[in-house]
N, C-alpha and C positions, 0 to 999 in steps of 0.2 A: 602508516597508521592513520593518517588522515583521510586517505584513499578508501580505507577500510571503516572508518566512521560515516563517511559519507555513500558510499554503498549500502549499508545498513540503512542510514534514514531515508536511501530510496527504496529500499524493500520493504523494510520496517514500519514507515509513518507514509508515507506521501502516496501512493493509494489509497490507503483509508481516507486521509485528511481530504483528497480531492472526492471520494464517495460519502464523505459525513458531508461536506459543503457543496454535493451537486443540487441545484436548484428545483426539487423536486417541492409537490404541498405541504411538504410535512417539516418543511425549512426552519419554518419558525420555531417549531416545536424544540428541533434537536438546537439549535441557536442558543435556545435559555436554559441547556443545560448548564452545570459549572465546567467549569473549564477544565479541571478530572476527570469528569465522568466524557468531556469530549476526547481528548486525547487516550482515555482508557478504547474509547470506541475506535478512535482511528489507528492503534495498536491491532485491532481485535480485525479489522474488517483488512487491514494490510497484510497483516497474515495470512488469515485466509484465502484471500485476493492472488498473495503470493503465492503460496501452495500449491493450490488450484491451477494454475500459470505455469506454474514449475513440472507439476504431475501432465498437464498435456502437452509441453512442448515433449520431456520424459516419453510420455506415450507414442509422439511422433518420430521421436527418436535422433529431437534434432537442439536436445536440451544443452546451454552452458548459461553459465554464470553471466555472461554479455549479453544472450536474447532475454534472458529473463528483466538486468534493468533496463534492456533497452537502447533505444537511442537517444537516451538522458546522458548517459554516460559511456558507451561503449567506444 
């Protein structure tokens, strides 16, 4: 179960979180969001992030659950 919670917040949060806080101009900007609307983002962009990831290893044909989080946890 804990295997399984921690899975999720690497698929789930921890892409986004690391694409809302990459050091691009516009840092400041997303910074003085609240802290909702940041973590709504890093939800939104992890997903996608994930997806995306998922649909091209899929297309390669060389899709699991392992390449997709990675060598975070595999």
């Amino acid at each position: 179960m804990i295997r399984m919670l921690i899975e999720l917040a690497i698929v789930g949060y921890l892409p986004g979180a690391l694409a809302f806080r990459w050091p691009t101009p516009g840092r400041a900007v997303r910074a003085a969001l609240p802290a909702e609307e940041r973590a709504f983002w890093a939800v939104i962009l992890s997903v996608v992030t994930s997806c995306l990831l998922g649909l091209a290893l899929a297309a390669a044909g060389v899709y699991t659950f392992g390449r997709l989080i990675g060598p975070c946890w595999a």
